[in-house]
N, C-alpha and C positions, 0 to 999 in steps of 0.2 A: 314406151319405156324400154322395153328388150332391144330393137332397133337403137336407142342411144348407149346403152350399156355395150350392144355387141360393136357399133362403131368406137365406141372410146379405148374398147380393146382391142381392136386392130391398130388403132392410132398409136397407141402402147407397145405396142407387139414389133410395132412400124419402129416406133424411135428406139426402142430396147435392141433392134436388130444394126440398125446405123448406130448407137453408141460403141455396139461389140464391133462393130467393121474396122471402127475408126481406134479403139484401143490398143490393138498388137500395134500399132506403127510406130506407138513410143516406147514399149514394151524392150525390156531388154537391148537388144541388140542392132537394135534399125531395121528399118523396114526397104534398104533399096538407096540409101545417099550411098553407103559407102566411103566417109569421107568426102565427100563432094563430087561425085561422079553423077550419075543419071539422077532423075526426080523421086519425088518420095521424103520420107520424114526419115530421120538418122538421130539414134541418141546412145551416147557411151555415158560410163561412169566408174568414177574412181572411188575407192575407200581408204582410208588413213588411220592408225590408231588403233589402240585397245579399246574393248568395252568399256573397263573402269576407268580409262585417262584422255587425257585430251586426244581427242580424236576430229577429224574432217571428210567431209565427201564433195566430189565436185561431179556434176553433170551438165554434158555437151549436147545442145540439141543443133540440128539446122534442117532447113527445107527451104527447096523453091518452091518463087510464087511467082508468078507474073513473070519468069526468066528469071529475077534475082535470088541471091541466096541472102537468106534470112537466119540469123545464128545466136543461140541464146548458152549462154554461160554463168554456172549457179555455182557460187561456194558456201558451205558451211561449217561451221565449228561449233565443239563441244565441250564443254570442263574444260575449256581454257582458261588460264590467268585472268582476271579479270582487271581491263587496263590496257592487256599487253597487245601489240599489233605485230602482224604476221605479216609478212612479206609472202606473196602466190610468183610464182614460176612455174611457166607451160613450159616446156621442152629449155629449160633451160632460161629463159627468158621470162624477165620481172615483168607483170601484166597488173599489179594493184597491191594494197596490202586490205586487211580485216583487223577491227579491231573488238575486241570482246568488253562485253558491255557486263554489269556488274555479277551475272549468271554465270558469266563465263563464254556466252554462247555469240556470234553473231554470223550475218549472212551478205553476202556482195554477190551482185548479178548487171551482169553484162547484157544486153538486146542492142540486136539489130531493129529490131520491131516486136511494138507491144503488142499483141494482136486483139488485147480487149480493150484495152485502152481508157483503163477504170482508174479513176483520179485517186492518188495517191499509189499509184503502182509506176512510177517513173521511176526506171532502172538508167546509170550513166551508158552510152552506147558503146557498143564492144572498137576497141579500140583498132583503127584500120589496118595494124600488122597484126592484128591477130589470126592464127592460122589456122585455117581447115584440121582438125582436131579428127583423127583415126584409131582404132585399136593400138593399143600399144604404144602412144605420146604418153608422157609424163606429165605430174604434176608436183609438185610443194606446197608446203601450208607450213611455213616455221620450219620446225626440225620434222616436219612429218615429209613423205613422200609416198605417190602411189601410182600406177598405171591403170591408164583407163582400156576398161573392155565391155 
């Protein structure tokens, strides 16, 4: 009995240390893309809005895998209109719009690749001019605007 208790908490001990490994790399600021330079996982994010009003956030992930870059792009909205659709602009350029469902609230997500690939998680693919997304690109969401860092 002690021999399966003291292995099952190594086993524990094992995976609670790879889940911490693997956490900073989406953490903040990026772990090493850089905007798409060397390997490694990259994630920015924008903020929009006041507390009490409609408000939006968007977050840029990418990483290679196998040589290709793989890039995921998340918008959401809050106490928005209910109805009303938002036109999104990266650096200037119209990339989708969002429409707010009766809450107020809704979400759009871009993938290059799903990586769980759990039925009913089909995101539309990030579209081919979309661009390697750095500190300090822009975003819109309506009349909101924010810079991603």
């Amino acid at each position: 009995m002690f021999k399966r208790t003291a292995l099952a908490l190594v086993a524990v001990a094992a995976l609670a240390g790879s889940v911490a490994s693997l956490t900073p790399a989406f953490a903040g600021g990026g772990g090493g893309g850089g905007g798409g330079g060397g390997g490694g996982d990259f994630r920015i994010r924008a903020r929009m809005g006041a507390n009490d009003q409609f408000q939006a956030k968007a977050v840029y992930r990418e990483r290679t895998r196998n040589g290709g870059l793989i890039q995921r792009f998340n918008v959401e909205i809050e106490d928005g209109v209910p109805g009303e659709t938002y036109e999104i602009t990266v650096n200037g350029l119209v990339f989708g719009t969002i429409t707010a469902n009766d809450l107020g609230t809704a979400e759009l997500e871009f993938a290059t690749f799903t990586p769980d690939d759990t039925p009913g998680d089909d995101h539309p693919p990030i579209p081919q001019d979309f661009p390697q997304l750095q500190a300090g690109d822009t975003i819109a969401v309506g009349n909101l605007s924010g810079v991603f860092n």
